[in-house]
C-alpha positions as a printed Julia matrix, in Angstrom:
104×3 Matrix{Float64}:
 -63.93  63.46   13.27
 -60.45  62.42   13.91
 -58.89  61.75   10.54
 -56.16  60.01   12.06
 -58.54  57.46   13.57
 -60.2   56.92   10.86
 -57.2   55.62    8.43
 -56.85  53.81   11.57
 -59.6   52.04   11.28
 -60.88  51.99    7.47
 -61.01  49.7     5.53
 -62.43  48.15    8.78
 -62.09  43.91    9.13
 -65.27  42.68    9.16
 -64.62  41.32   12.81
 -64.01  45.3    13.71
 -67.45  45.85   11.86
 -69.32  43.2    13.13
 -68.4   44.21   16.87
 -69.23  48.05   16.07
 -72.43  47.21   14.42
 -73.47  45.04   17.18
 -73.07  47.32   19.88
 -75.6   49.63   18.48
 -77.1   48.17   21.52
 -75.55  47.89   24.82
 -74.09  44.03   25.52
 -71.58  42.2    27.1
 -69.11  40.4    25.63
 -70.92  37.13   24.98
 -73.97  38.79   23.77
 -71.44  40.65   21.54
 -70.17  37.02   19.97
 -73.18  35.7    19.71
 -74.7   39.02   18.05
 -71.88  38.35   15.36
 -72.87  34.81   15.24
 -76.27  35.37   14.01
 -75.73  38.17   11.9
 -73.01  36.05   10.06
 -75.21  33.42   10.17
 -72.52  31.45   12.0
 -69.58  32.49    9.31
 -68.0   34.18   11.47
 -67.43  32.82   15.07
 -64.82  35.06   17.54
 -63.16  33.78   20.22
 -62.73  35.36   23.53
 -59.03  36.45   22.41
 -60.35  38.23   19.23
 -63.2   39.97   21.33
 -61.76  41.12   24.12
 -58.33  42.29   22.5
 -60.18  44.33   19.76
 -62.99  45.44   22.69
 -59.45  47.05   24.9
 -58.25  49.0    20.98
 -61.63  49.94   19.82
 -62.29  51.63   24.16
 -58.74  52.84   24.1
 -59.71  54.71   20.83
 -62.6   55.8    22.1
 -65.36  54.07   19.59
 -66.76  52.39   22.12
 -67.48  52.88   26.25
 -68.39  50.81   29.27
 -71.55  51.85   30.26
 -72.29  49.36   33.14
 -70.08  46.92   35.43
 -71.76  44.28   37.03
 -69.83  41.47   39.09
 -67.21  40.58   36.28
 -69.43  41.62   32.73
 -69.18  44.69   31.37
 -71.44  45.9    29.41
 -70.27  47.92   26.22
 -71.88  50.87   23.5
 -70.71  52.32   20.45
 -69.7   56.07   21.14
 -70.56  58.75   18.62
 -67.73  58.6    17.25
 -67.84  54.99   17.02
 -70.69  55.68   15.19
 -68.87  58.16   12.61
 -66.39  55.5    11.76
 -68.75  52.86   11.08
 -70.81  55.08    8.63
 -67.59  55.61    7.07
 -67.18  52.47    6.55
 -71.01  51.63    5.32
 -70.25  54.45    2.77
 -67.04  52.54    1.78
 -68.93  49.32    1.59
 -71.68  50.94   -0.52
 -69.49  52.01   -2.77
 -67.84  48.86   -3.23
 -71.03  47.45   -3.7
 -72.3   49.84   -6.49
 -69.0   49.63   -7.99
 -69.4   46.16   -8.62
 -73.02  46.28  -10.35
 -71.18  49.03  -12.88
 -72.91  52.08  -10.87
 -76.24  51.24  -10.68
């Protein structure tokens, strides 16, 4: 795993792990905000600025691909390595979470 990447990335904002998590399965950008939608339980709400900036970053650094292009939606995946960092960043969030029940 690329180390550099990683600091890059972690501690991940929730919008970055929101968008990761979601595209556990493929989806297209709306399904991807309204995938974040639910899971938030609409608390946290991204706007097409938000999605698609952090969509171009997270392909550029290869978490996630374009799997499919149809007329003007692409359709997006987590990579493996999109993967890695996000159960980095579970790891980090357990721990936090452990932490703050003194260890249990």
């Amino acid at each position: 795993m690329d180390e550099k990447l990683v600091k890059t990335y972690v501690p991940m904002t929730e919008t970055a792990f929101y968008i990761l998590l979601s595209l556990v399965q493929p989806k297209h950008g709306y399904a991807i905000t309204d995938s974040v939608k639910k899971m938030t339980k609409d608390r946290i709400v991204l706007g097409p600025g938000t999605i698609y900036g952090s969509l171009s970053k997270m392909k550029k650094d290869q978490l996630i691909t374009i799997i499919q292009e149809e007329s003007n939606r692409k359709i997006y995946q987590i990579t493996n390595l999109g993967k890695e960092v996000l159960e980095v960043e579970k790891k980090r969030i357990e721990e936090l979470y452990q932490n703050s029940r003194g260890g249990k």
